[in-house]
ChimeraX commands (.cxc) that place a marker at each C-alpha (Angstrom):
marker #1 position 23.26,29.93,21.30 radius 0.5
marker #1 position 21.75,28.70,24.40 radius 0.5
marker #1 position 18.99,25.83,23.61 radius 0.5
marker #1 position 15.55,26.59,24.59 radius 0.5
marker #1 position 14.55,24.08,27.62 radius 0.5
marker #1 position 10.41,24.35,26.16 radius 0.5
marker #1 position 8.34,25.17,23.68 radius 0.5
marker #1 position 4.61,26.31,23.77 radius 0.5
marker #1 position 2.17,23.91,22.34 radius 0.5
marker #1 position -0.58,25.99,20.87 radius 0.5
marker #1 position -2.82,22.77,20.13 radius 0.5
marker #1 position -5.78,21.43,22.20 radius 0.5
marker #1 position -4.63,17.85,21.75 radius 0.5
marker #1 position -3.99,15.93,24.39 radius 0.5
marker #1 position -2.83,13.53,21.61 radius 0.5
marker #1 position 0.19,16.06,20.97 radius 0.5
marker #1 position 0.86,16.91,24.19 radius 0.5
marker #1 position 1.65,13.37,24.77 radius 0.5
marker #1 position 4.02,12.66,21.50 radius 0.5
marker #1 position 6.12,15.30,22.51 radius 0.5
marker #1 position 6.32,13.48,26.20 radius 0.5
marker #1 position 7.27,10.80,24.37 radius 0.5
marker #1 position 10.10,12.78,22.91 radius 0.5
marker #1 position 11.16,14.00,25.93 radius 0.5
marker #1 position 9.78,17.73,25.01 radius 0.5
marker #1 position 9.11,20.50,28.06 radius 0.5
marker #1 position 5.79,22.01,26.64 radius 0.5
marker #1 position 3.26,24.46,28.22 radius 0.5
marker #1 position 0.14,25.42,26.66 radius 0.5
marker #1 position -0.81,28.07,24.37 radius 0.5
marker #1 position -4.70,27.55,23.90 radius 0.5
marker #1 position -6.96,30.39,23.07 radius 0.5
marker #1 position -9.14,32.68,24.81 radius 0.5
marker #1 position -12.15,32.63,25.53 radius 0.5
marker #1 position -12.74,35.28,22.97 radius 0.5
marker #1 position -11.25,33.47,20.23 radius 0.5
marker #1 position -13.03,31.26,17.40 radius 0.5
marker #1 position -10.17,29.06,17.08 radius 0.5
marker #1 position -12.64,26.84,15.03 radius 0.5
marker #1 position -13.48,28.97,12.40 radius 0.5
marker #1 position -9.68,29.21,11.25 radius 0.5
marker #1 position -10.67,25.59,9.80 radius 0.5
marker #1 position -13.00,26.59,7.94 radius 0.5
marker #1 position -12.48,25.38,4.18 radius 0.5
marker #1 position -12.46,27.46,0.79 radius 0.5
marker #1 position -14.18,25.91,-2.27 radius 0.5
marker #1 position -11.80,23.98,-4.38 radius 0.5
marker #1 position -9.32,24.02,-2.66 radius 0.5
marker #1 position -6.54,20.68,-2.41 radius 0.5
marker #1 position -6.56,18.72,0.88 radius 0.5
marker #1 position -2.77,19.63,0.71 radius 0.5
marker #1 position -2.54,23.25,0.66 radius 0.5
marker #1 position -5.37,23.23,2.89 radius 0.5
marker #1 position -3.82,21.63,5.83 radius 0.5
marker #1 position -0.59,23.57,5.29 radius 0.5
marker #1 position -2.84,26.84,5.37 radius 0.5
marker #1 position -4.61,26.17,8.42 radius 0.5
marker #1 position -1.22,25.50,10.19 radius 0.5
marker #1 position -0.24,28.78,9.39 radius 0.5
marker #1 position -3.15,30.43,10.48 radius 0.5
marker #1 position -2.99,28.35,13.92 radius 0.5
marker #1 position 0.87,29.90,13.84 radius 0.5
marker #1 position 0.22,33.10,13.41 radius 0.5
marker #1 position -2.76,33.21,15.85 radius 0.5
marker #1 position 0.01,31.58,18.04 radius 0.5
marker #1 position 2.44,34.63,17.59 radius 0.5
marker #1 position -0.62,37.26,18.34 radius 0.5
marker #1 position -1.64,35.30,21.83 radius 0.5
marker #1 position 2.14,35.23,23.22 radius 0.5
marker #1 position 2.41,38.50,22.30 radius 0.5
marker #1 position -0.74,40.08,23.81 radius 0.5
marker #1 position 0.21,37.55,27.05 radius 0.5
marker #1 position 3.54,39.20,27.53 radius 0.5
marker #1 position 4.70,35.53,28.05 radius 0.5
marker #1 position 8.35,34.69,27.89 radius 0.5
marker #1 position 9.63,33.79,24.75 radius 0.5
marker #1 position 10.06,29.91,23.42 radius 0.5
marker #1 position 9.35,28.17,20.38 radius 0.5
marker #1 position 5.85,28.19,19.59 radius 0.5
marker #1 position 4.96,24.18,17.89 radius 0.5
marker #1 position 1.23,23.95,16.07 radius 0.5
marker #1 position -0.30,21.61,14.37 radius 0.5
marker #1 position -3.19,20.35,11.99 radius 0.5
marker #1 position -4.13,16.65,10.47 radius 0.5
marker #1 position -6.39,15.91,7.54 radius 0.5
marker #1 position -7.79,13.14,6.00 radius 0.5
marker #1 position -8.69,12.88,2.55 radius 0.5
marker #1 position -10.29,10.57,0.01 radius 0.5
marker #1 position -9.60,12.01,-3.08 radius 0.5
marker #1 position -9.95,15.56,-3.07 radius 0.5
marker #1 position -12.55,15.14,-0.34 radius 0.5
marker #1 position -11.30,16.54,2.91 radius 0.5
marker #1 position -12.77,14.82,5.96 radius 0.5
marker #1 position -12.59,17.14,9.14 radius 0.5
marker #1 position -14.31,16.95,12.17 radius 0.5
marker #1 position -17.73,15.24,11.99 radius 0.5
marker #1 position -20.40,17.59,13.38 radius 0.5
marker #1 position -22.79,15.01,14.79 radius 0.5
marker #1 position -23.17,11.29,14.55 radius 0.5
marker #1 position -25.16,10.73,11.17 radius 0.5
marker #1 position -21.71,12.66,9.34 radius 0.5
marker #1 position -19.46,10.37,11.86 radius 0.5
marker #1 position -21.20,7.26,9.96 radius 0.5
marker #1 position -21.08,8.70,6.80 radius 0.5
marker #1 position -17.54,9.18,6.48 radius 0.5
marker #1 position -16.85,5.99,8.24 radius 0.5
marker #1 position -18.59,4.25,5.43 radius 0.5
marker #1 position -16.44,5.97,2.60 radius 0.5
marker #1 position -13.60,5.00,4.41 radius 0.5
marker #1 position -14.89,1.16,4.56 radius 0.5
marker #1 position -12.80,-0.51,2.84 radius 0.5
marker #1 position -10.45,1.88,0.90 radius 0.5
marker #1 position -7.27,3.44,1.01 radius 0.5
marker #1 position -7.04,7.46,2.32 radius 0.5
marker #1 position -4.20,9.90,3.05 radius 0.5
marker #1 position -3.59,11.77,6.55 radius 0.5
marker #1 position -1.84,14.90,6.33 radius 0.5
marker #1 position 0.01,16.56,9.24 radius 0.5
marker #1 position 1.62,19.80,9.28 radius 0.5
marker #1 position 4.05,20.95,11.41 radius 0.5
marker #1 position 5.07,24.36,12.48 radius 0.5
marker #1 position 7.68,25.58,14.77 radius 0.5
marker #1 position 8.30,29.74,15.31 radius 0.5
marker #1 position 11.48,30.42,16.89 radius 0.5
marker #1 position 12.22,34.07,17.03 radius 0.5
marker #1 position 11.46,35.18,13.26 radius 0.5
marker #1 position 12.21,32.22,11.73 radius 0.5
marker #1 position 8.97,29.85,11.18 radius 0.5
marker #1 position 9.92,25.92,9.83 radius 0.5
marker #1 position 7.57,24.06,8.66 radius 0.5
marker #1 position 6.92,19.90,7.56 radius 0.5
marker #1 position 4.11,17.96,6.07 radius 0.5
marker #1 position 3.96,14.58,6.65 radius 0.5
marker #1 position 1.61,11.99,4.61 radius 0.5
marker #1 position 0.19,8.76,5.35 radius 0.5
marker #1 position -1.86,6.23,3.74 radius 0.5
marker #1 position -4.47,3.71,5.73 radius 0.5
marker #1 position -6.62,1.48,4.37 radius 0.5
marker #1 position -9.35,0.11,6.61 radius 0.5
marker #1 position -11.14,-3.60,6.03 radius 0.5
marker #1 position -14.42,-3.27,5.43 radius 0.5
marker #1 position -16.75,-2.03,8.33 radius 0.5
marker #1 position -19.86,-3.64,9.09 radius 0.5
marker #1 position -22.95,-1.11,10.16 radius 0.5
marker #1 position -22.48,-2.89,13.52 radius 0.5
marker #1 position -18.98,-2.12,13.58 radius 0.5
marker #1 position -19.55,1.64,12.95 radius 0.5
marker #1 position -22.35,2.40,15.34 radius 0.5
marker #1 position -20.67,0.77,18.13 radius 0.5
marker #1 position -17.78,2.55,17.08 radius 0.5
marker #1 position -19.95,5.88,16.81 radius 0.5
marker #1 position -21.84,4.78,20.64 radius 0.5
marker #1 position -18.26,5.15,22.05 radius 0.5
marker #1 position -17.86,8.86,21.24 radius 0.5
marker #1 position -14.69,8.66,20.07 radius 0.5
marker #1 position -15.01,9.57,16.24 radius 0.5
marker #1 position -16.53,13.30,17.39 radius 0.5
marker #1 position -14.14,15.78,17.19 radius 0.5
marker #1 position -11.93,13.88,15.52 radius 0.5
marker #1 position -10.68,14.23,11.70 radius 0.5
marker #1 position -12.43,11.92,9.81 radius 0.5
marker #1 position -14.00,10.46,12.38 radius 0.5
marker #1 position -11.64,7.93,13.54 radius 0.5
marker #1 position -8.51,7.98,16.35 radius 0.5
marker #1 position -5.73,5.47,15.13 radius 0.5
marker #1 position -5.29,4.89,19.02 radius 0.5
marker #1 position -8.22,3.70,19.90 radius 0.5
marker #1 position -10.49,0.28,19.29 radius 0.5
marker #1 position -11.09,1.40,15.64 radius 0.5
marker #1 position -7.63,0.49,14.81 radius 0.5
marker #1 position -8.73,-3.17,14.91 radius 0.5
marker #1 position -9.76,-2.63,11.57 radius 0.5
marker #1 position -7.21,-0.84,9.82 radius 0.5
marker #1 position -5.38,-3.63,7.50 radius 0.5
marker #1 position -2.66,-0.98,6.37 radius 0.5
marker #1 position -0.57,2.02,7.26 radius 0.5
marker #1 position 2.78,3.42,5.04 radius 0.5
marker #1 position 3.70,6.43,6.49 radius 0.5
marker #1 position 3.89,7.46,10.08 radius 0.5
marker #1 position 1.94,5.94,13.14 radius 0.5
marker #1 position 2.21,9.18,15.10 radius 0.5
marker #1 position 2.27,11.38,12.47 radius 0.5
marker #1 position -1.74,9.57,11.86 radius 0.5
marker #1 position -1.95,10.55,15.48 radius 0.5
marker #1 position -1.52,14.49,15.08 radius 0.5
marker #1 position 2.41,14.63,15.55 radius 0.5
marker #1 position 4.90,13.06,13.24 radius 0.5
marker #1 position 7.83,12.46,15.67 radius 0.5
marker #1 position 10.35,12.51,12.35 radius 0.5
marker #1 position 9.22,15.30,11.49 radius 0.5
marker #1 position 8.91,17.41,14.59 radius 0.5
marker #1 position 12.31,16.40,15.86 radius 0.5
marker #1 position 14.09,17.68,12.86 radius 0.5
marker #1 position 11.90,20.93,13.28 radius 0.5
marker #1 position 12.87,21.24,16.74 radius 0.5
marker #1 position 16.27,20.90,16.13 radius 0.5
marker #1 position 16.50,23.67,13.50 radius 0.5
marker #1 position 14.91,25.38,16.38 radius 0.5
marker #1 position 17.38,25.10,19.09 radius 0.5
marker #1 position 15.11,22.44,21.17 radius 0.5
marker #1 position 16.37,20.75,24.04 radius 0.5
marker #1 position 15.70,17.13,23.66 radius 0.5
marker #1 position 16.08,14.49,26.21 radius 0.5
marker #1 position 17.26,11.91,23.59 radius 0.5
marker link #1:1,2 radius 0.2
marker link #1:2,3 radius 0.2
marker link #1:3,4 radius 0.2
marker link #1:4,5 radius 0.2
marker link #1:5,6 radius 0.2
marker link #1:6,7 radius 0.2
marker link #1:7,8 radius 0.2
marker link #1:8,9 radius 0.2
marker link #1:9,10 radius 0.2
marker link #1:10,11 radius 0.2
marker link #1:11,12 radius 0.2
marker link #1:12,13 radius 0.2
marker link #1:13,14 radius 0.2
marker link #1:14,15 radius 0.2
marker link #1:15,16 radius 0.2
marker link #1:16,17 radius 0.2
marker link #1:17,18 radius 0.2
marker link #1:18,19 radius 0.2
marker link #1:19,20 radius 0.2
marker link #1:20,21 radius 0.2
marker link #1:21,22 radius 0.2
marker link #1:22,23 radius 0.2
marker link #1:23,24 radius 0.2
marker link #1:24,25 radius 0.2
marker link #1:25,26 radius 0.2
marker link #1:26,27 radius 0.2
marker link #1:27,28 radius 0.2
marker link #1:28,29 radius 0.2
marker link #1:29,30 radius 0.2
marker link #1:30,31 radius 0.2
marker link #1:31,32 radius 0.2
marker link #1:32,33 radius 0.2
marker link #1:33,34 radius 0.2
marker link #1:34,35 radius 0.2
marker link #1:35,36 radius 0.2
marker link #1:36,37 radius 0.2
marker link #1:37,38 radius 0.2
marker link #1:38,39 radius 0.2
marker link #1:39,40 radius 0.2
marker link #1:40,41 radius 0.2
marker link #1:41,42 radius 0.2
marker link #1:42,43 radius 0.2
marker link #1:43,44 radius 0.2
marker link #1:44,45 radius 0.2
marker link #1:45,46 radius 0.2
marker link #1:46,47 radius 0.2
marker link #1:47,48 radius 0.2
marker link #1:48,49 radius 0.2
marker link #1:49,50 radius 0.2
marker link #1:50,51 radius 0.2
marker link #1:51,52 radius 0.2
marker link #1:52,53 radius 0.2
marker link #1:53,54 radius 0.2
marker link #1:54,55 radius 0.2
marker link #1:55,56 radius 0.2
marker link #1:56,57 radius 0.2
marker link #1:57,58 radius 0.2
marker link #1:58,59 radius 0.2
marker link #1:59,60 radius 0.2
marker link #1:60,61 radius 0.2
marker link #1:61,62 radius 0.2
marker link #1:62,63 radius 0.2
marker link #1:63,64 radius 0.2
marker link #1:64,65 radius 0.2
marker link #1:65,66 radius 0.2
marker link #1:66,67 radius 0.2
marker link #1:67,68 radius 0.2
marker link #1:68,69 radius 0.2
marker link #1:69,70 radius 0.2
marker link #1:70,71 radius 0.2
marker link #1:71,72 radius 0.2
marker link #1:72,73 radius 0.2
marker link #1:73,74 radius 0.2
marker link #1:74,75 radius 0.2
marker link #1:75,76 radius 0.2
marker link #1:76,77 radius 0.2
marker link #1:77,78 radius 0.2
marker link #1:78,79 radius 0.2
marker link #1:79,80 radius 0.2
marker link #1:80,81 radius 0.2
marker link #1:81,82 radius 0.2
marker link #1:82,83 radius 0.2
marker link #1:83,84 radius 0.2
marker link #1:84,85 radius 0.2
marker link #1:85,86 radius 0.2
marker link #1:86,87 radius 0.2
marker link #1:87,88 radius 0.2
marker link #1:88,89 radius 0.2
marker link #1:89,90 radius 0.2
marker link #1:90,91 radius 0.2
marker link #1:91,92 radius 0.2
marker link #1:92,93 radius 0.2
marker link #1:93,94 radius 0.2
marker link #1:94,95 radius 0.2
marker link #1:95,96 radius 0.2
marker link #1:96,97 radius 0.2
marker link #1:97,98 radius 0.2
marker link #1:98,99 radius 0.2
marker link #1:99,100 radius 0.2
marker link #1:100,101 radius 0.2
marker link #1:101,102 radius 0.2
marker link #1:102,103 radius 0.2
marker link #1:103,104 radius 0.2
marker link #1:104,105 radius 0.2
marker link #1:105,106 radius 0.2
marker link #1:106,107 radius 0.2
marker link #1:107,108 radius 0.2
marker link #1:108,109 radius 0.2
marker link #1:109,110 radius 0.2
marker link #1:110,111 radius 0.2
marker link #1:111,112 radius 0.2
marker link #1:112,113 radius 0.2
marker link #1:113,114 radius 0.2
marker link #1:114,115 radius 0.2
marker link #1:115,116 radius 0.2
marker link #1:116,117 radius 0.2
marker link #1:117,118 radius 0.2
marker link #1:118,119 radius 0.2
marker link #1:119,120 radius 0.2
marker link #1:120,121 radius 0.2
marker link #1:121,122 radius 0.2
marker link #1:122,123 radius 0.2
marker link #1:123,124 radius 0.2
marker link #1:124,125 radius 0.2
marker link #1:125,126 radius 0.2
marker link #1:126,127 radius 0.2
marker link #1:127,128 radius 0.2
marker link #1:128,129 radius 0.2
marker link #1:129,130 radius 0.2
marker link #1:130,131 radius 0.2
marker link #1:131,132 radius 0.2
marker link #1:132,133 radius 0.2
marker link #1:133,134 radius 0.2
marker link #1:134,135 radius 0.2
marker link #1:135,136 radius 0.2
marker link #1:136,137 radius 0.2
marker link #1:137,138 radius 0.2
marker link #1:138,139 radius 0.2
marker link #1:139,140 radius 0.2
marker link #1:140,141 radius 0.2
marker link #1:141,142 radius 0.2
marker link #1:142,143 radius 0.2
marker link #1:143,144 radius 0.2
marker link #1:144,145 radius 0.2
marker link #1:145,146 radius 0.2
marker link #1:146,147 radius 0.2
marker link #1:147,148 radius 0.2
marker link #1:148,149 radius 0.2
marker link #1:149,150 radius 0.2
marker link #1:150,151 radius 0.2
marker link #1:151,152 radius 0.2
marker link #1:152,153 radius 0.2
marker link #1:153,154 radius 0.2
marker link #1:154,155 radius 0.2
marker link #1:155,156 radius 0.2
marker link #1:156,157 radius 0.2
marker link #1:157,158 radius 0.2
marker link #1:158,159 radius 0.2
marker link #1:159,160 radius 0.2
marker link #1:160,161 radius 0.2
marker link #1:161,162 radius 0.2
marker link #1:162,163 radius 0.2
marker link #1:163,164 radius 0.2
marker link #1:164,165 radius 0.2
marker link #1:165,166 radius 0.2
marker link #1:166,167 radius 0.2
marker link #1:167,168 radius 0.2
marker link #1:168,169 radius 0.2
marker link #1:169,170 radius 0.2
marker link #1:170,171 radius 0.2
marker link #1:171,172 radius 0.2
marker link #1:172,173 radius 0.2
marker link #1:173,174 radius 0.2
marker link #1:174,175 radius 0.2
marker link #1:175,176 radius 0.2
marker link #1:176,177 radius 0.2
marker link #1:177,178 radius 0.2
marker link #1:178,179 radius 0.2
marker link #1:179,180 radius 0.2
marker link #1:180,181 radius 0.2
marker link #1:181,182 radius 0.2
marker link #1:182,183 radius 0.2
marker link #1:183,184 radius 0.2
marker link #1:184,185 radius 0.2
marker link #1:185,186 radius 0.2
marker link #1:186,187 radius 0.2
marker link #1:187,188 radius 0.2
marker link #1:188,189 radius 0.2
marker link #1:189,190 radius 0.2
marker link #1:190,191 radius 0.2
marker link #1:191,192 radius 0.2
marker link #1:192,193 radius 0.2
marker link #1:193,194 radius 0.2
marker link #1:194,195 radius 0.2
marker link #1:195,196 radius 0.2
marker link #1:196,197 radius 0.2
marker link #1:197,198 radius 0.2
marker link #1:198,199 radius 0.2
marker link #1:199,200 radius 0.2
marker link #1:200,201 radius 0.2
marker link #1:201,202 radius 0.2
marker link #1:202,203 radius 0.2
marker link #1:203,204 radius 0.2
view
């Protein structure tokens, strides 16, 4: 079977877009329409486990995916998605809506350990593969100064948890085990083996 020279990146990221650069990865967006409320498929249920939540989300970003390539009439390639959580505890930590929930999850993070969870899907043809990846960071403790210049910046909004690994804020993180990129939005482990299973060219 003839490997597939690109995939379709059905992710907003520009975080993503550039991991799989970084792998060498042909990649053309698959965003949604204007019509679509591509938000509201990360919306949380009551109860539920930081874990199965980001691995439900994923598929519903996958399957959303399949339904916009189809009603395109785009050619077919892999379709690669993506979602990251953080969680302290049980407590997921998504996107802060405004600046007063940036700061308050930056100070529960002050100071402690937390996962970040990535999943990774991959559609090729019928066959979906997917990975989760988890990390553990523990930040030193942030001083109010720290975390409203941090929050003047802009760069905890829209952001899980309220925090980009990439940016200043990782002055202050004293630990990672698990996977840089993976913190980032794309575990490069993880989404080479999917790609492979997926007939992927990569430029390795």
């Amino acid at each position: 079977m003839t490997p597939h020279d690109f995939v379709y990146l059905a992710s907003q990221s520009p975080r993503r877009a550039q991991l799989l650069d970084q792998l060498g990865v042909k990649h053309r967006p698959l965003l949604p329409d204007a019509g679509e409320d591509a938000e509201a498929l990360e919306a949380e249920r009551t109860g539920e486990l930081p874990l199965d939540y980001v691995q439900r989300v994923t598929r519903l970003k996958l399957e959303a995916a399949r339904r916009r390539l189809r009603r395109r009439g785009l050619p077919a390639a892999p379709i690669l998605c993506a979602d990251t959580t953080v969680a302290v505890g049980r407590r997921i930590l998504g996107k802060p809506a405004d600046a007063a929930e940036a700061a308050e999850m930056l100070h529960l993070l002050s100071g402690r350990t937390h996962r970040v969870m990535t999943c990774v899907a991959v559609q090729a043809g019928n066959q979906a593969h997917t990975l989760t990846q988890v990390s553990r960071v523990r930040f030193a403790d942030l001083s109010e100064t720290t975390i409203r210049r941090y929050i003047d910046s802009g760069e905890p909004m829209g952001k899980a948890g309220a925090y980009a690994i990439q940016g200043c804020i990782a002055a202050w993180i004293a630990h990672i085990e698990g996977s840089h990129s993976g913190i980032m939005g794309l575990p490069l482990f993880e989404t080479t083996q999917l790609l492979a299973r997926a007939r992927v060219r990569l430029e390795l």
